[in-house]
N, C-alpha and C positions, 0 to 999 in steps of 0.2 A: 518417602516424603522429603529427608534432607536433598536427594538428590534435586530433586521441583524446583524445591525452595534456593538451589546454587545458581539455577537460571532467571532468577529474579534480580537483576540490579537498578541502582536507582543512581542513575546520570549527575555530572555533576552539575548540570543546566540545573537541576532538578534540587542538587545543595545549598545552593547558592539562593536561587529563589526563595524556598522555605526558609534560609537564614534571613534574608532579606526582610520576609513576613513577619515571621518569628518576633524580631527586631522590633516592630512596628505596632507587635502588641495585638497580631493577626491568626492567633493561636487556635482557635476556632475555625477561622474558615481552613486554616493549613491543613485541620484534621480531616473536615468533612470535603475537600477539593483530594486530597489524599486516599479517601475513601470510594469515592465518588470513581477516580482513573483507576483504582484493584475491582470495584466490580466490571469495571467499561473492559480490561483487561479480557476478566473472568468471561465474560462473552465471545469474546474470539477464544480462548483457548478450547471451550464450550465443541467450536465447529472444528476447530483443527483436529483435535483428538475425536469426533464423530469419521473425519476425511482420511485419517490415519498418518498425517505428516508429524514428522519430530522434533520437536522446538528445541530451538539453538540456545537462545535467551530472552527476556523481558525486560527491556530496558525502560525506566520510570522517568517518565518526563513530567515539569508541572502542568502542562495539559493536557496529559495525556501519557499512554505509552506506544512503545514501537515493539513488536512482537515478532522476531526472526524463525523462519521456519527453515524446515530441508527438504524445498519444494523446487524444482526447476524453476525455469523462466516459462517454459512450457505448461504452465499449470493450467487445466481446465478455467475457465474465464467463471463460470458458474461455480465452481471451488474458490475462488479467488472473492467473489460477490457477495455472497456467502459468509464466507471469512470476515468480510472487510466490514461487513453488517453487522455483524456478530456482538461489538462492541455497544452501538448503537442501541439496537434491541436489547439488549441487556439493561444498559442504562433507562429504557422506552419502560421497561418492565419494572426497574425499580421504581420508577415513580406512579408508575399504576399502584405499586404497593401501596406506596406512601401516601396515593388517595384513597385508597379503600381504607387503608388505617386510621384515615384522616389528622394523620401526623404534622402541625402547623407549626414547619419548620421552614419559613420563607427563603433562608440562606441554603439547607437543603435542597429546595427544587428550585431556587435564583440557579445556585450554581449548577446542579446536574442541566438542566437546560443549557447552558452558556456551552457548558463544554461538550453536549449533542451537539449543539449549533457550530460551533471553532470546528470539531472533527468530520463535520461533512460537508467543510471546505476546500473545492480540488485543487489543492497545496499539498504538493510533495513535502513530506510523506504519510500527510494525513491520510485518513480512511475515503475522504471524498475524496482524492487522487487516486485509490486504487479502484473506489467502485466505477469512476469514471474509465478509467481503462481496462476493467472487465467490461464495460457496456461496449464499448467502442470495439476490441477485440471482437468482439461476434458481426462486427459488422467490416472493418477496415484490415488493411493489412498491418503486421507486428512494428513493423519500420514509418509507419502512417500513426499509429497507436502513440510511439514515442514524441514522435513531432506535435499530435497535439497536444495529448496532455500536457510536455513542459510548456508550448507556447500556454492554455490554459490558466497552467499553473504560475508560471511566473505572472501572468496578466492580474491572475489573483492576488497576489502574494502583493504588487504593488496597491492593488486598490486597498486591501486589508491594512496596510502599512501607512496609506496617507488619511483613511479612514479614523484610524486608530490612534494619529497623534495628536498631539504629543500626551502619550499616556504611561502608565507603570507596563508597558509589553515591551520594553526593551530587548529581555532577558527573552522572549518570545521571539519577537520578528529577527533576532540576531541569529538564531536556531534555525528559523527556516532560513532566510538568508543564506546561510552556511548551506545545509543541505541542500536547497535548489542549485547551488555553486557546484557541489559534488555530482548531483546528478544528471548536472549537462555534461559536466566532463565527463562523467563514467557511460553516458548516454549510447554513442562507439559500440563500447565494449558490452551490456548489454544484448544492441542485437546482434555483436557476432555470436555471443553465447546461445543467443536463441538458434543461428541458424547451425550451430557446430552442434546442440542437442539434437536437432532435428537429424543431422548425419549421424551422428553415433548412436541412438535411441529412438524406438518406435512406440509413440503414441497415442493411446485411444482417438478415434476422430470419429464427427459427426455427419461433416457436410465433404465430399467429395468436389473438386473445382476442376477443370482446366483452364488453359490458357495456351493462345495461339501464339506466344514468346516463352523466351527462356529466361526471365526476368524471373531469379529466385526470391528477389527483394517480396517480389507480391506474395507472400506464404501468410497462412494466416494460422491464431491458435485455432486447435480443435478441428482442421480441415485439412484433408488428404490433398495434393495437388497435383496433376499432372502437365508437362509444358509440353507442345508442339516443335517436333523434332523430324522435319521435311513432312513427311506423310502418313507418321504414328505419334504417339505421343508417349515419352520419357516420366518415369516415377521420379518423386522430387527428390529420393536419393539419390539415385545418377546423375542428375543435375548438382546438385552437391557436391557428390563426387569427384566431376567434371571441374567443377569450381576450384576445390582445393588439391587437386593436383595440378592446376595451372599457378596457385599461388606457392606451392613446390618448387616448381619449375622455374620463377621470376629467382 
């Protein structure tokens, strides 16, 4: 149990705000907003531990949380959708409770609502940013996946921001902000990691592809690929392969 509870932490975005609140004589809503992101949690941990991946940590934001797993970049898209739902449903469920119990606690279901609505926004690294790139994965390639979601994301992220103002989200839009920053830069890096798993590690797959180039950019999750190589065609390790022993070579 103690061990669980050392992967729980709570951000200091997440300090600061509740001090903020706190302050303001907002001691009520702190508890049940507070409440409200450990069950949305409680939902995703729900499907990780069903998929058997092993959680890093929990870190507790005031909208929400961010829940680190030790899952590739490769992870099944439908594992990934799943997950990313998790939270969602959870919350979807607590307030079914809360009608059937006919619990007439309006700041209760104000705020569980607000914060369904906020996390299935595709805003890195909200939960709508990964369900969106589990959908898109089943269709696009990994390198295509990244480009839209950040365009997406950031398209979102400014309309929420001018939406929004001028309101008490500072402490909010400064977090995404921040992370959307992070996650262009690290954007790169990413899908080299996707495509160096793809070399070192072999995958469950669904759908089998070819392709009449040797464009390893087009690899997709969850799909075996092979590329056209004069008159046979090449596994997408070889290709790989081929790849990084040429960037040896430079």
């Amino acid at each position: 149990m103690k061990k669980h509870l050392k992967k729980w932490q709570i951000n200091n975005f997440t300090y600061l705000y509740f001090l903020i609140a706190l302050c303001c004589g907002y001691f009520k809503t702190t508890i049940l907003i507070f409440t409200i992101i450990i069950i949305h949690e409680l939902g995703h941990l729900f499907f990780i531990k069903i998929f058997g991946y092993q959680i890093i940590k929990i870190d507790i934001y005031p909208f929400g949380g961010l829940t680190k797993i030790n899952a590739p970049i490769n992870i099944s898209p439908n594992h990934e959708l799943i997950i990313s739902l998790g939270g969602i449903t959870s919350q979807s469920l607590f307030l079914l409770i809360i009608f059937l119990l006919k619990i007439n606690n309006e700041d209760l279901i104000f705020y569980n609502i607000i914060i369904i609505f906020f996390n299935t926004m595709p805003i890195f690294p909200l939960d709508g940013y990964k369900i969106l790139s589990a959908l898109l994965s089943k269709i696009f390639a990994f390198t295509k996946v990244i480009k839209i979601t950040n365009i997406v994301s950031n398209i979102t992220l400014i309309i929420f921001i001018i939406i929004t103002f001028p309101t008490k989200n500072l402490i909010i839009d400064t977090f995404l902000i921040i992370q959307s920053l992070i996650m262009i830069k690290n954007s790169h890096y990413i899908q080299e990691r996707f495509f160096l798993e793809r070399y070192l590690y072999s995958f469950p797959y669904q759908k089998i592809i070819s392709h009449n180039n040797q464009n390893y950019k087009l690899m997709r999750k969850n799909t075996l690929h092979f590329f056209k190589n004069h008159n046979s065609y090449i596994h997408e390790k070889e290709l790989l392969t081929n790849h990084y022993n040429n960037l040896t070579k430079k």
